[in-house]
C-alpha positions in Angstrom: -60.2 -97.3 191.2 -60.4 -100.9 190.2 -63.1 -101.9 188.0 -63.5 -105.4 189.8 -63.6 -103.6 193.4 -66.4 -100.8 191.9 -68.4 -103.8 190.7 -68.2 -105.9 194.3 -69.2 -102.1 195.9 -72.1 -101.9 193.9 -73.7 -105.5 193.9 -73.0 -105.1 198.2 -74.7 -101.3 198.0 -77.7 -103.4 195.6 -77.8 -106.3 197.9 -78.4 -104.4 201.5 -80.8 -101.8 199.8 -83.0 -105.0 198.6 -82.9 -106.2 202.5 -84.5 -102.9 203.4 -87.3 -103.2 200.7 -90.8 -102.6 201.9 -93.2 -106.2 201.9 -95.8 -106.8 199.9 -94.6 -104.4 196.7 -97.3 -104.7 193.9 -95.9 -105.3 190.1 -96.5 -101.7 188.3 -99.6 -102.5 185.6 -99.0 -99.0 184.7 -96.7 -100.1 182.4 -98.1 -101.5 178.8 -98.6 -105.2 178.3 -98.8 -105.0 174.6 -95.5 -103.4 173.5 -93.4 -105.1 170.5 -92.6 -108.9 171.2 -95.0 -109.0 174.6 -96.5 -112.2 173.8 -100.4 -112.8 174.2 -101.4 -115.8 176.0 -97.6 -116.5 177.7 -97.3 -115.3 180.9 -94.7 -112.4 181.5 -94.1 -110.2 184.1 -95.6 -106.6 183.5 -92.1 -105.1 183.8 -88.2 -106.8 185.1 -86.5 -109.6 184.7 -87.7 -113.0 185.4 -86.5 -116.8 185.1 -86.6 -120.1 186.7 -90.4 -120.7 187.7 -90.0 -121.8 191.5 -92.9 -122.2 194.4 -95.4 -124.5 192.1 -98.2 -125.6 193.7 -102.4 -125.8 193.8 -104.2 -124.9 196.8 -108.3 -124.1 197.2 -108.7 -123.9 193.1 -105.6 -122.0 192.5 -102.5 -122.9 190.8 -100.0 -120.7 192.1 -96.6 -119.8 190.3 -93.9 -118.3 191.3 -90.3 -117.4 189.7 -87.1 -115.6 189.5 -87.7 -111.8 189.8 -85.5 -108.8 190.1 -87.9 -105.9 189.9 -85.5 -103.0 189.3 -83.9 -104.2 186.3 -84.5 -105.9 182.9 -81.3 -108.1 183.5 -80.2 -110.4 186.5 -79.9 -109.0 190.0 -80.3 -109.8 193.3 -83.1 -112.3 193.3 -86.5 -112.2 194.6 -89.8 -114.4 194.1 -92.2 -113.1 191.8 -95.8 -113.7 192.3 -99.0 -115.3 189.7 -102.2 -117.1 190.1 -104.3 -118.9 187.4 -107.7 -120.5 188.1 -107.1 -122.6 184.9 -103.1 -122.4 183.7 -104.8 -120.4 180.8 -105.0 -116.6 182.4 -102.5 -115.5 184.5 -103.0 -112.4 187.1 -99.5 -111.3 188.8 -99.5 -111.0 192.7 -97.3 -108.9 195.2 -93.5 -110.3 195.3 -93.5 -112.6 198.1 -89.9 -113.8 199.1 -87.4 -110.1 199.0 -83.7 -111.0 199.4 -82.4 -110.6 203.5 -79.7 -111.0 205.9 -78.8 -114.5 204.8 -78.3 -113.7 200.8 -80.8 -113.0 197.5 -83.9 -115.8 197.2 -82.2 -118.4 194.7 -84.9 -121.1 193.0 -86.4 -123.6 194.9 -90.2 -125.3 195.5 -93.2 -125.3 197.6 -95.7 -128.1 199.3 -98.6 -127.9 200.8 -98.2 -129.9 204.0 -101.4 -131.1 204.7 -100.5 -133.0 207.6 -98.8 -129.9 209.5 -95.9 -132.2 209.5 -93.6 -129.1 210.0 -95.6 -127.2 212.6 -96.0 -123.8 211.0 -100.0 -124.8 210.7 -102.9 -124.9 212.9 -106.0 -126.7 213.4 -107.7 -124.2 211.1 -105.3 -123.4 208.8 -102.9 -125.8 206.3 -99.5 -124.4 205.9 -97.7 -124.0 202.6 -94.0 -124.4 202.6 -91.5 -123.2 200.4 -87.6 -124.3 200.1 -85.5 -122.0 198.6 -82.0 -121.4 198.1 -80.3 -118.6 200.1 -77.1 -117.1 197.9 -74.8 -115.0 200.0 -73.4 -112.0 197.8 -70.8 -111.1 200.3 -69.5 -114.8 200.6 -69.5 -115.3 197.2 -67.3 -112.1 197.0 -64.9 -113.5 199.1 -64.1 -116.6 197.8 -65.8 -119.2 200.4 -67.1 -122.3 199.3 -70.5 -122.3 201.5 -72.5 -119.4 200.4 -75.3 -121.2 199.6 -77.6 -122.8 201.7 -81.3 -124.0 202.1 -84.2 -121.9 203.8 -87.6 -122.3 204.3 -90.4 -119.6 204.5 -94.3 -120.3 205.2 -97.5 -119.5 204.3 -101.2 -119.3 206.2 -103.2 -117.3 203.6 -102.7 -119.9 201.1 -99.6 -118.2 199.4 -100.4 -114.9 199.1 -98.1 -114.0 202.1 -95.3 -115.7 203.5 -92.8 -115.4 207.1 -89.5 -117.0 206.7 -88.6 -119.6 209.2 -86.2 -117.8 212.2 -84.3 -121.4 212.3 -83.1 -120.8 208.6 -80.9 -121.8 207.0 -82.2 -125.9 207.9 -79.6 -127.2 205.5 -75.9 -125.4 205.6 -72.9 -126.7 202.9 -70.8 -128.8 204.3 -69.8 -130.2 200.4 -67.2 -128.0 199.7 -68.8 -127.7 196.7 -69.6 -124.0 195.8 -73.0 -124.9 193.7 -75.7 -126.1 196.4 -78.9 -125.1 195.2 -82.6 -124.9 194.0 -84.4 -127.7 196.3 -87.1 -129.5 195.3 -90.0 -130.8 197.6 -91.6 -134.1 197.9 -93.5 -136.4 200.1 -92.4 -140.1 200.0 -95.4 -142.4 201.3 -93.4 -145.3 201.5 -90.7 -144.0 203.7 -92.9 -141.0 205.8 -90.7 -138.6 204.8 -90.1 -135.8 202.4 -87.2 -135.8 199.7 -85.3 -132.7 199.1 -83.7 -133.2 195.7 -81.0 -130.6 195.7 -78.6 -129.6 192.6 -74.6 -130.0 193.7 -72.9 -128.9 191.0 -72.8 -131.8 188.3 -75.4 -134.4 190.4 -78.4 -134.2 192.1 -78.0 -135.4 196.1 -80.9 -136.4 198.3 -82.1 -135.2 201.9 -85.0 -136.2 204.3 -86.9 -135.2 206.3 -90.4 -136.0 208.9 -90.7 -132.2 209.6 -89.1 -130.1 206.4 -86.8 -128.3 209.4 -84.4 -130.9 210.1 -82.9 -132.8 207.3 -80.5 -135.9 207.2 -78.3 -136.5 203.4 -79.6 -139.5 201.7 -77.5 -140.6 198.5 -76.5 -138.8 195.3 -77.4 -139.1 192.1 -75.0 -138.1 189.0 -73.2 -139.8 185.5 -69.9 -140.6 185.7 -67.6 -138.2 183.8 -70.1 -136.0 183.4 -69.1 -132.2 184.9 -71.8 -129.7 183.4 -73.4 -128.0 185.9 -77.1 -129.0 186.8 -79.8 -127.0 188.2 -83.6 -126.9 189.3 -84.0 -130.5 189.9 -87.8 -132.4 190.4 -88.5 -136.1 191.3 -91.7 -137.6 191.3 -93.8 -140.8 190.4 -95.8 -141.4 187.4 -98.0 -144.5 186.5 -97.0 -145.7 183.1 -99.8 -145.0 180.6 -101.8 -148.5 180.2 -100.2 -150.2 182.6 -100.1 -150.4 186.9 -96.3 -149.7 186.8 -95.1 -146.8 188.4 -92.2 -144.9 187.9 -90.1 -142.2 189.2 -88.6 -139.4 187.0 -86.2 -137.6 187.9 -85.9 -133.9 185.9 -81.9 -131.7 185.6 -81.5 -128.4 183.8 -78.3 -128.0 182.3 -76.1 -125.0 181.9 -74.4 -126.1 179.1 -74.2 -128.8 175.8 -78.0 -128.4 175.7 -79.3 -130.2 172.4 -78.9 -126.8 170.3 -76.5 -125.4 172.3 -76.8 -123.4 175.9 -79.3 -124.5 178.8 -81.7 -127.2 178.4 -84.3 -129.8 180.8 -83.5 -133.3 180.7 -85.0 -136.2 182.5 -84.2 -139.8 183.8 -86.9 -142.3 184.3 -86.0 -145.2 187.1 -86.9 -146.1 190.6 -86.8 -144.0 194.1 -86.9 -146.5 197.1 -86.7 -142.9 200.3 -83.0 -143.4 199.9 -81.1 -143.6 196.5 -82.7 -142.9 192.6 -81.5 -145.8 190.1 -82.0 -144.6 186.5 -83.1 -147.2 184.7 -83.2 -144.8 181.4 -80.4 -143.0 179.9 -80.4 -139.1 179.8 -82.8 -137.9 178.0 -83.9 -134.8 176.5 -87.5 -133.1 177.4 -87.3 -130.6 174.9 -85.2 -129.8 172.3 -85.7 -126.9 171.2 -83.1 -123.6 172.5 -85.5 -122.1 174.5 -87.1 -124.2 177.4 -85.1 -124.2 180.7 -85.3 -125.0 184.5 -89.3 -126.5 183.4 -90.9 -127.9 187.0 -94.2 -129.4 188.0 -97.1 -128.1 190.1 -97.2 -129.7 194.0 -100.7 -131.0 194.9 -102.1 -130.8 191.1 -105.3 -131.7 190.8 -104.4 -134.4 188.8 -104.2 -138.5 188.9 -100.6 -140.2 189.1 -100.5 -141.0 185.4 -99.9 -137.2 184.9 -98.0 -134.5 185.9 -98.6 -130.6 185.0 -95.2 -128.5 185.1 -93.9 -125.4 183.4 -90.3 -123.8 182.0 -88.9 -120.6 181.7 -89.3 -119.5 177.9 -85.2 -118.3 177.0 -81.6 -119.6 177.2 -79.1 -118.2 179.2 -76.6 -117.5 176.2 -78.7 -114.7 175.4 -81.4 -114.5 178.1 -80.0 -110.9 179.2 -79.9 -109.3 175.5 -82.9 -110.2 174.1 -84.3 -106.6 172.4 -87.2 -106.7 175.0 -87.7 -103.0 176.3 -89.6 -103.1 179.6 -90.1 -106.9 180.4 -87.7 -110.0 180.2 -88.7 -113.6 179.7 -91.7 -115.4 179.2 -92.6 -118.9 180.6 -93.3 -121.7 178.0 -97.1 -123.2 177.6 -98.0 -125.3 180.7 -97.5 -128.8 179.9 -99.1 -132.5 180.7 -96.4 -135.2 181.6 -97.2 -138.6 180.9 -95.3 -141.7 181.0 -94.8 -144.7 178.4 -92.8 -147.2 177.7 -91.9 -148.7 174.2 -89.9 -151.7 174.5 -87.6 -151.3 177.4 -87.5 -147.8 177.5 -89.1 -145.5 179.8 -89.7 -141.5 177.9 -91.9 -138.4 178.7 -94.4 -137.4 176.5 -95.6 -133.8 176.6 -98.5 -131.4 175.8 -100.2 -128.5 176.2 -102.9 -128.1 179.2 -106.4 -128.8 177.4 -106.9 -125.8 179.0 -105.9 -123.7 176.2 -108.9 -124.4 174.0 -110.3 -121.9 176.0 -108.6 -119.7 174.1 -109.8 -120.5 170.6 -111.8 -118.0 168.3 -112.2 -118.5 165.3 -111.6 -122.3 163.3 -110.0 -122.8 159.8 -110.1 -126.4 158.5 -107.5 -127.3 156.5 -108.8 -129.4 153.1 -106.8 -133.0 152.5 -104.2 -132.0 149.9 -100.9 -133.3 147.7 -98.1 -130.4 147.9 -95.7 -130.1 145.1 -94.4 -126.9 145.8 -95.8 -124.6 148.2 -99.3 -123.5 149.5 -100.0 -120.1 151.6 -102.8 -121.3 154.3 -105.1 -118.6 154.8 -108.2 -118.6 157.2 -109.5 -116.2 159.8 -106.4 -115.8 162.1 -103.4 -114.4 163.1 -100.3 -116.3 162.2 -98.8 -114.6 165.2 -101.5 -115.5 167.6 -102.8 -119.0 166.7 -102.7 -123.1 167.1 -101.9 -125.2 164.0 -102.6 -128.8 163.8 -101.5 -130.8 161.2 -101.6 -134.4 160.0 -99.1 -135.6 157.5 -99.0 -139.1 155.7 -95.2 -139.7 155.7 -96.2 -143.7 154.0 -97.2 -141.6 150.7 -95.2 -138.0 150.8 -92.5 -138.5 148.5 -90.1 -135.0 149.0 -86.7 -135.3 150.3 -87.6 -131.7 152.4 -90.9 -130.7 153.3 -91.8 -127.9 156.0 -93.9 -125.0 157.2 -92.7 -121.3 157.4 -93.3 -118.2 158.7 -92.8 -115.1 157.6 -93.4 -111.4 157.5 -93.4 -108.0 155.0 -89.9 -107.5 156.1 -89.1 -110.8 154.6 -87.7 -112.4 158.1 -88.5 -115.9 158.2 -88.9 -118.5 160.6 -88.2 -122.0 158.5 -88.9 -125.6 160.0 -88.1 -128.7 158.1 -88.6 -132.5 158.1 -85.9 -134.7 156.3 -88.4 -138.0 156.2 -84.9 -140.1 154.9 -82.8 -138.6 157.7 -85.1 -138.5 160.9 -84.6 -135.2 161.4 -86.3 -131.6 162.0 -84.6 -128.5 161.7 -85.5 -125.3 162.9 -83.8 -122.2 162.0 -84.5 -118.7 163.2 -81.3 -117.1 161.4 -83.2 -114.9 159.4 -85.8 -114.5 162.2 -85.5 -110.9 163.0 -82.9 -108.3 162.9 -79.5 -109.3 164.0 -77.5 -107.3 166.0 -78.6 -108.0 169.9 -76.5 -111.3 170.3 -74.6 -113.4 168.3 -74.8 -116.6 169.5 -78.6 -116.3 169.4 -78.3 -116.7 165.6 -76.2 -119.9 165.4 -78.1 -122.7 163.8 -80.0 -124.1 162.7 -81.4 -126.3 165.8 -82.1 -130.3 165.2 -84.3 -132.7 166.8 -84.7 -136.5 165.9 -87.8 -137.2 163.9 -87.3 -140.5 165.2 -90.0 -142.8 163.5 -90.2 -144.2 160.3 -93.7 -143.8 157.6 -97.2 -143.4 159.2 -99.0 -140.5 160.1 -97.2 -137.4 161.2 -99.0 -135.3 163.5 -98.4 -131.8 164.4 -99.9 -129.1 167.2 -97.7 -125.6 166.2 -98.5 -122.6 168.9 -97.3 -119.3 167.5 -97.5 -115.9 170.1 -95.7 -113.2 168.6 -92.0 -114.4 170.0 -92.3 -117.8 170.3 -93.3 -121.3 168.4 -93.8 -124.5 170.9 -94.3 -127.5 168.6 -95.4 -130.8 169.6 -95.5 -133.6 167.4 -96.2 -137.4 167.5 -98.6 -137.1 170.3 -96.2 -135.5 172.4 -93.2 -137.5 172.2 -91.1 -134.8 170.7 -90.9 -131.3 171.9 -89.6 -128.5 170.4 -89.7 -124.6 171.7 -87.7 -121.8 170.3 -87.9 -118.0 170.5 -87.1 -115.1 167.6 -87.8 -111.4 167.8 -89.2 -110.3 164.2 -89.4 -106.6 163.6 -93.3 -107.1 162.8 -95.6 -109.9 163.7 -95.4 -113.0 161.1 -98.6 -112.4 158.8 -97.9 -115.4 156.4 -97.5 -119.3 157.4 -96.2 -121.4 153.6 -96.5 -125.1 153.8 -94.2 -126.3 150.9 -92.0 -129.6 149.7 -89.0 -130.1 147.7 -87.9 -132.7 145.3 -91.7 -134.9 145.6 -94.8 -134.5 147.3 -96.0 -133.1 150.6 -99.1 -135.5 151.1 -101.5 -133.6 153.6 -104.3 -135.3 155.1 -105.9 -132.6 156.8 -105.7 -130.3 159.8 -107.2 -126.8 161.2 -106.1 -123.4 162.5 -107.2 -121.5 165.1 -107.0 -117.9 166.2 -105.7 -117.5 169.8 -107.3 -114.9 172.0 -104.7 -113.3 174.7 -105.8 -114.1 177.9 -105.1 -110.5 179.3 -108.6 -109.7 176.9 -106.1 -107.7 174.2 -109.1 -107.6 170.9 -108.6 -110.1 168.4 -108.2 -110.0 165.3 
C-alpha cells in the first residue's frame, strides 16, 4: 500500500476520533513536572505538545492563556486549545482543554476579547461574553488539494473562559483568496471607527476585516512588503503611547516561518498608523527578538495596563527543531511574559521589552556582585543556582578595553553555553554548539546566533534569566532581546565572566536565586 495514502488514512482516522473527544478533559498532573530539561518558573504543559499561545486575555483578576495543544502526542497533531490561568503572569495553574477539533477542521491559532459592550450578542445583562476567533483547518480539504480549507470561527464564553460553545453560524469568515494560508486572527476594538479589526495572516501579508458585531465581517485593506514571499503567521495590532510623549502609535506584530535573524521562525514588528481601514508602516521591519527561540509572541486583551504598555507572550522553540527537542513527556515552553513599550529615537519608532515586574516575586536569596576590572576570567559564586536564577549586570563599555568579553555557562560534563560582546564590532554572539549532547537535530546546532549591540561606549546593562533550558537576556533597558534554548545533560552549575585581549571593567550587579513557581524546594 502506498505510504502517502497510509499517512492521509491515519491523520482522517486521528482527525474524526478528536471530533468525538469527551469536553472538558483535564491535563494528567499525574505525570512529573520535574523531569530532566522541565524548566522551573516557565510555563509548560504537564504532558503533549504545545505552541503558538492564542486566546490572551484578563477578565475578573485573571490573565487567561491559551495555546496550541495536541494532548495525545509529544509532536504536532490535530490541534486543540490548551488551557492556563495566572493571578500574576508569575504562577501558572493549567485548566481543562477548551476548544477540541470538530466537524469544520482542527482549532488553528487565533485570539480572544472580552466584549464588554455585548456587541456580538452571545452576553446577557448579567453576564459579559468572551469571544475567541480562531482558525478552522480542514484536514480532509487540505488532503485534497483545495485552496479554501481554512477559515475563521468564533466560539464563546459566559463563565469567564473556563468553558466555551462555538458559534452554530461558523465559519463568519470563508476564503475567497485563493490563497491556501488564511489564518490565526487577531482581535481588536477600534474606537475611532466603532468597529473591531480582525488582523488575519494570508500567506506573505497581513489583510484586515471589520466588524460591529464580531459575526459579520466586511475585508478592509492589506498589509504586506513588496517582494517579500515568506510566510507570516499570528499577527497582533494595537496602539501604544510613545514613552514621554502624547503620540500614539500603532504596532503591528508578524511571525515568520523562515529567514528569522538566526535562522528558522522569528516575531517581527512594524510601528506606523491604523486609521479602521488600512496600516501605513512608518518603520521598517523590525526584529523583536533575536534570539532562535521566540515565536508567534502576542499580547493579553483587556490587560490591566495603561496605553503606554502592552503585556504579551511567545512560544519558547523554533520550528526547525521544535518536534525533536530530547524532551520525554512534555514539549515547549512559553518565553517570560514581557512589557512592551514604545520610543522613539530620532525618527524611528522601536519596541522595547522586559520582563513582568512580576517575577521578583520569585527571588530568594541576593548575591551582590562587587565593582571589578576583569583581565581574564572570574567564576561568580553566591547563594544560587546558575540554572535557576536572574543576573543583572552593569558594564562600563567608555573604560573596558578587550576586543571580546562575555559571560558563560557551563557544567561537569564540560557543555558550555558561551555569549560574547565585540565592543569594536556591535555585536553579540550566542552559541549553544557545545550546549548539550548532539545528536537530536542538526540544524539546532548551527551557529553561533548574532544580534546588533547597536550603541557605542556608556554603560552596558544586562538582566540574564537562566531556567534549566533556557536563557532570555535583555539588555540596554530592553531595547535588545535575545532568547535561545539548549538541552545540557546536567543543569549548568558554573557562570565565568571573562575578557580577552584588555579589560572587562565591571561596575557592579547582583544575582538572584529563582524559586519555581510550581513550589519545587530551592536550593
Amino acid at each position: 500500500m502506498n505510504k502517502r495514502f497510509i499517512l492521509i488514512v491515519l491523520l482522517l482516522l486521528s482527525f474524526y476520533s478528536c471530533k468525538e473527544m469527551q469536553k472538558d478533559r483535564q491535563p494528567d498532573t499525574s505525570r512529573s513536572l520535574t523531569e530532566t530539561h522541565r524548566p522551573k518558573f516557565h510555563f509548560t504543559p504537564a504532558a503533549a505538545w504545545m505552541n503558538d499561545p492564542n486566546g490572551m486575555y484578563y477578565l475578573g483578576g485573571t490573565y487567561h492563556l491559551s495555546y496550541q495543544y495536541y494532548p495525545d502526542s509529544t509532536v504536532w497533531g490535530p490541534m486543540h486549545w490548551g488551557h492556563a490561568t495566572s493571578r500574576d503572569l508569575v504562577s501558572w495553574e493549567e485548566q481543562a482543554v477548551i476548544l477540541y477539533p470538530d466537524s469544520l477542521g482542527y482549532i488553528f491559532s487565533g485570539s480572544a476579547v472580552v466584549d464588554t459592550q455585548n456587541t456580538s450578542g452571545f452576553g446577557s445583562k448579567d453576564s459579559i461574553p468572551v469571544v475567541a476567533a480562531f482558525t478552522h483547518h480542514n484536514p480532509e480539504g487540505e488532503q485534497a488539494g483545495i485552496q479554501d480549507f481554512q477559515y475563521q470561527s468564533l466560539a464563546y464564553s459566559l463563565d469567564k473562559g473556563y468553558t466555551w460553545t462555538k458559534y452554530e453560524g461558523n465559519p463568519v469568515l470563508k476564503n475567497n483568496t485563493g490563497i491556501r494560508d488564511f489564518r490565526d486572527p487577531k482581535l481588536v476594538w477600534h474606537a475611532e471607527s466603532s468597529q473591531w479589526i480582525m488582523a488575519l495572516a494570508v500567506y506573505d501579508r497581513v489583510q484586515f476585516y471589520g466588524s460591529e458585531n464580531l459575526r459579520q465581517w466586511q475585508y478592509l485593506s492589506e498589509f504586506g512588503i513588496e517582494g517579500d514571499t515568506r510566510l507570516w503567521e499570528c499577527p497582533d495590532l494595537f496602539p501604544l503611547k510613545v514613552a514621554d510623549g502624547e503620540e500614539t502609535k500603532w504596532v503591528l506584530i508578524v511571525s515568520i516561518q523562515q529567514q528569522g535573524p538566526n535562522g528558522g521562525t522569528g516575531t517581527s514588528y512594524f510601528v506606523g498608523d491604523f486609521d479602521g481601514t488600512a496600516f501605513t508602516a512608518e518603520s521598517r521591519q523590525q526584529w523583536l527578538d533575536w534570539g532562535a527561540d521566540n515565536y508567534a509572541f502576542v499580547t493579553w486583551d483587556n490587560a490591566p495596563v495603561d496605553q503606554s504598555r502592552r503585556l504579551g507572550i511567545g512560544w519558547m522553540s523554533n520550528w526547525q527543531y521544535a518536534q525533536e527537542v530530547p524532551t520525554e513527556k512534555w514539549r515547549s515552553a512559553m518565553t517570560l511574559p514581557r512589557e512592551l513599550t514604545l520610543h522613539r529615537a530620532d525618527d524611528r519608532y522601536y519596541l522595547k521589552s522586559l520582563p513582568v515586574e512580576t517575577l521578583s516575586k520569585l527571588r530568594s536569596a541576593e548575591t551582590k556582585i562587587s565593582p571589578e576590572i576583569i583581565s581574564k576570567k572570574k567564576e561568580l559564586q553566591g547563594n544560587f543556582l546558575v540554572s535557576q536564577s536572574e543576573m543583572q549586570l552593569l558594564i562600563d563599555l567608555d573604560k573596558t578595553t578587550a576586543n571580546e568579553f562575555g559571560i558563560t555557562f557551563s557544567n561537569e560534563e564540560g557543555e558550555v553555553l558561551k555569549v560574547a560582546f565585540y565592543p569594536a564590532e556591535n555585536l553579540i554572539r550566542v552559541d549553544r554548539r557545545q550546549s548539550g549532547p548532539e545528536g537530536f537535530s542538526d540544524s539546532f546546532f548551527k551557529g553561533p546566533h548574532t544580534a546588533p549591540l547597536q550603541m557605542q561606549g556608556g554603560l552596558l546593562d544586562l538582566q540574564f534569566f537562566s531556567d534549566v533550558t533556557s536563557l532570555e537576556l535583555f539588555a540596554l533597558e530592553g531595547a535588545l532581546n535575545f532568547t535561545d534554548i539548549f538541552f545540557p545533560s546536567s543543569p549548568y552549575s558554573r557562570v565565568t565572566l571573562w575578557s580577552k585581549q584588555g579589560d572587562l571593567v565591571l561596575v557592579g550587579g547582583r544575582v538572584y536565586g529563582l524559586n519555581s513557581f510550581r513550589g519545587d524546594p530551592w536550593p
